[in-house]
N, C-alpha and C positions, 0 to 999 in steps of 0.2 A: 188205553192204547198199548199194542207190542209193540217196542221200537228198540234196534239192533244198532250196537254200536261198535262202526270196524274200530279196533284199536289194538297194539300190539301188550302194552302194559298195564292190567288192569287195576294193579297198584296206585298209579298213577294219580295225584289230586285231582288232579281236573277230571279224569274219567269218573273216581268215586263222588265227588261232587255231584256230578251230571246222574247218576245210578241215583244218589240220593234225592235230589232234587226229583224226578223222573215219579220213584217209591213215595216221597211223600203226596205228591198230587194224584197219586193210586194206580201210576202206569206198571207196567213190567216193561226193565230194561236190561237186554243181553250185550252182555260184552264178548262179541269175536272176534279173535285173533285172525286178522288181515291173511297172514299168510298161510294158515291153516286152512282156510277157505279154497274151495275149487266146483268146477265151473262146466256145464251142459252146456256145450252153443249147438242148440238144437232150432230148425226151424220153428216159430211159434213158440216155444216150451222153453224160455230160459229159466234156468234151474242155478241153484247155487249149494252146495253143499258144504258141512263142516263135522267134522268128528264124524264122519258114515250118512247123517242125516240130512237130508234136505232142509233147507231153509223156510219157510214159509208163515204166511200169515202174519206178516210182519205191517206195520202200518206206516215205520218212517223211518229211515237209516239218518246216523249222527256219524259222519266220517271223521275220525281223530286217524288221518294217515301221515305215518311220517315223511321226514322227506327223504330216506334212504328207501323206500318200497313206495314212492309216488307212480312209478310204472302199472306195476298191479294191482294197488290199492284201487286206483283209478280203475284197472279193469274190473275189480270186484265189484265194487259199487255203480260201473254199468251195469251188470248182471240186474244188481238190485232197480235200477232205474227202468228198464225193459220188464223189468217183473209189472212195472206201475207202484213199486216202493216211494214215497215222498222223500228225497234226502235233502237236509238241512243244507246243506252247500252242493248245487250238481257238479260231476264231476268236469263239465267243460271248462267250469270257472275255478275248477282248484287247480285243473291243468295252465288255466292263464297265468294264475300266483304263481304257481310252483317256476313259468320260466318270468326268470326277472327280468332279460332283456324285454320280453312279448310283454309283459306286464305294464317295465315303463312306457315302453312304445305307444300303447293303450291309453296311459293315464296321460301323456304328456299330448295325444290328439284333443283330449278332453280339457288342455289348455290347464290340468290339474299342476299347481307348484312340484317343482323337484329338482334336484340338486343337476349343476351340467353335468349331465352323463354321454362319455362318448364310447365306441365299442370299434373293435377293429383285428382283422383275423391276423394280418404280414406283419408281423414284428418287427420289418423296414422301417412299419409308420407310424413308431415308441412316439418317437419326435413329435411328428404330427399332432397324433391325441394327446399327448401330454399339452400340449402350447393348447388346443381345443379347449380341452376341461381348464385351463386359465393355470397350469405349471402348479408345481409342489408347493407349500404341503399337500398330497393328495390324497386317495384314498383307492386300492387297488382292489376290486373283490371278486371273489371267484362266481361264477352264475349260479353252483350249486352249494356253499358253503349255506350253513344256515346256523343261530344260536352264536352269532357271531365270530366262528369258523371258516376260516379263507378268508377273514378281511384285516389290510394291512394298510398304513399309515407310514408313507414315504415321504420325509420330509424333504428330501432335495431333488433334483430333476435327475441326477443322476441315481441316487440310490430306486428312485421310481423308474426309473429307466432297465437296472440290473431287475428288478423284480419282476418287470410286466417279460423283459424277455427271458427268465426263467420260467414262468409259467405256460407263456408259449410255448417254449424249446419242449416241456412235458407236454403238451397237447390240452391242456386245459383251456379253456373260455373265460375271460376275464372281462369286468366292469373296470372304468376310470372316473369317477365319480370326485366332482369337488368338494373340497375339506370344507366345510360352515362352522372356524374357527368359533364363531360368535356363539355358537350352541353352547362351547363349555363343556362339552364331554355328556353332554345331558338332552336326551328325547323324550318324548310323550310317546305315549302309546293309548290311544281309544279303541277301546269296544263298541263295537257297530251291531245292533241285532237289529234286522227289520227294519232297516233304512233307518235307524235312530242310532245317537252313541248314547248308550245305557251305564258308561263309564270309562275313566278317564283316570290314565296315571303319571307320574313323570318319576323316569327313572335316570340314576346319576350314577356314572360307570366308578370304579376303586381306584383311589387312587393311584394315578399313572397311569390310566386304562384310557383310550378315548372310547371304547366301546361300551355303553350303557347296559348291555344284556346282565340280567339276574345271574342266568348260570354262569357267569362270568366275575362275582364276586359285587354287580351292584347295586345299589339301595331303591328302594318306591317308594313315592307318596302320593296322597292325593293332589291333583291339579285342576283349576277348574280352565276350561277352556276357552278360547276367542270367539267368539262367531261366526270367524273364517276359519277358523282350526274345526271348529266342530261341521262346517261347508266340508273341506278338505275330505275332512273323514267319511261322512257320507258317500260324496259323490266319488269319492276312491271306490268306496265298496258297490258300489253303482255299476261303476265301470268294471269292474271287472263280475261283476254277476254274482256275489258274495252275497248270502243271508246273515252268516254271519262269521266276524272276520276281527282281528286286530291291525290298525294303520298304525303305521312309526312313523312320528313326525321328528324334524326339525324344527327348530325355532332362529331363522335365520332374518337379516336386517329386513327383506324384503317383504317378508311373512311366511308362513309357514310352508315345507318341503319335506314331499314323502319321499322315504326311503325302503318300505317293504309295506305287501299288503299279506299277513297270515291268516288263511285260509284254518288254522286250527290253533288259535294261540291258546296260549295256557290261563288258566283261573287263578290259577292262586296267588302269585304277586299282584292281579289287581284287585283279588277278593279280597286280601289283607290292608291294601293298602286305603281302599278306598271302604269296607266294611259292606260292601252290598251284596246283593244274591245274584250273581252273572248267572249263572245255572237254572236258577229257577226261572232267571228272562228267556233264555235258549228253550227252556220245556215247554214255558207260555207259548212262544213262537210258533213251538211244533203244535201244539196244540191248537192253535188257530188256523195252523195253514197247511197241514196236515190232509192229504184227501188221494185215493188212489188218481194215478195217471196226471199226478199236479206238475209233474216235470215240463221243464219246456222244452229236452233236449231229447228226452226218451233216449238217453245213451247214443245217440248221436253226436258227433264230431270226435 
């Protein structure tokens, strides 16, 4: 197979991973740079171009889009989708991940665990959503922050108070999401390929940290799952249309609560931690399910 992979940093482990994985089961796999890319909206004839050439003959797009070029990335990989390209996540459902509000809205119809989240534009109504989400200690996050970026831990009603209407007063979008003390500063993170989780890690943020993220200074190991954590997982990426995806769970009294669904998460803290081939599952994938015009969205929505 030829299969194209938007990405901006080819450096990248999870990208060389994936190239590798890709080469050794005999494929060619191209790494283009997202925004290099540009675009024919021609009736009939979509076309996508990179470096002067046109794109083509491609069998299956791997979208690793970040989240600062979610706007375009997305439009580039409908190009690809309207070509009748196979891409491993379509763009509708990355568009779902990418807004968190729409996402939980999503997961929480599907009666999926997650933490109270309340959302509210008038910064009249700090009050309100705060006593809603059950009062500090909270958790304030911005809609577009990601890598644990925008999100902040107000431990009183009032310093939660100064926060959410600081980020109002700038125009920013904010989440109020209750603290699940009981976590310990510590989430799972499963990998979901093909309606299965193929692996599974629990990561514990640096000391002082409540945020668990790697790039953020914290540790992996392997964890084996519940049978409702490993439910969870699924039907998270279910719901939002995900072939393949990372779920961050909680571990709270009730049982487990998702707090993001990633649309492009990275390899390498779970391939370390747990020892397995994420990569070569992702290649398998495409390789089975792989077929022109297999989209269901054909770049609609």
């Amino acid at each position: 197979m030829k299969i194209a992979m938007l990405a901006r940093n080819p450096d990248l482990y999870s990208h060389q991973r994936l190239k590798e994985a890709a080469e050794t089961r005999g494929h060619r796999l191209d790494i283009i740079n997202t925004l290099r890319c540009y675009m024919n909206i021609a009736a009939r004839r979509p076309e996508v171009y990179y470096n002067g050439e046109k794109l083509e003959g491609y069998d299956a797009v791997i979208p690793r889009i970040g989240a600062s070029v979610t706007f375009y990335g997305m439009a580039v990989l409908r190009q690809f989708e309207m070509q009748g390209v196979y891409p491993l996540n379509e763009s509708v459902a990355i568009g779902r991940s990418r807004d968190k509000l729409r996402s939980m809205q999503l997961l929480s119809r599907e009666g999926i665990g997650l933490p109270v989240t309340t959302f509210a534009h008038d910064p009249k109504q700090t009050e309100e959503v705060l006593q809603l989400a059950g009062g500090a200690p909270i958790v304030v996050k911005l809609l577009e922050g990601t890598q644990g970026i925008g999100v902040v831990l107000a431990d009183t009603d009032r310093s939660a108070k100064s926060v959410v209407e600081a980020f109002r007063g700038a125009g920013v979008n904010i989440l109020l999401q209750e603290f699940i003390k009981e976590a310990g500063g510590m989430d799972i993170r499963a990998i979901v390929v093909g309606g299965r989780v193929v692996a599974a890690m629990k990561r514990t943020g640096a000391e002082g940290e409540f945020r668990s993220n790697l790039h953020r200074g914290g540790s992996a190991q392997l964890v084996k799952l519940s049978p409702e954590e490993r439910s969870t997982a699924v039907r998270s990426a279910k719901t939002l249309g995900l072939n393949v995806c990372g779920v961050d769970m909680l571990r709270a009294n009730h049982g487990p609560v998702v707090m993001e669904v990633n649309s492009s998460p990275g390899l390498e803290g779970v391939e370390k931690a747990t020892g397995l081939d994420i990569a070569g599952n992702i290649i398998e994938y495409i390789e089975k399910h792989a077929r022109p015009n297999a989209t269901k969205t054909k770049g609609k929505g």
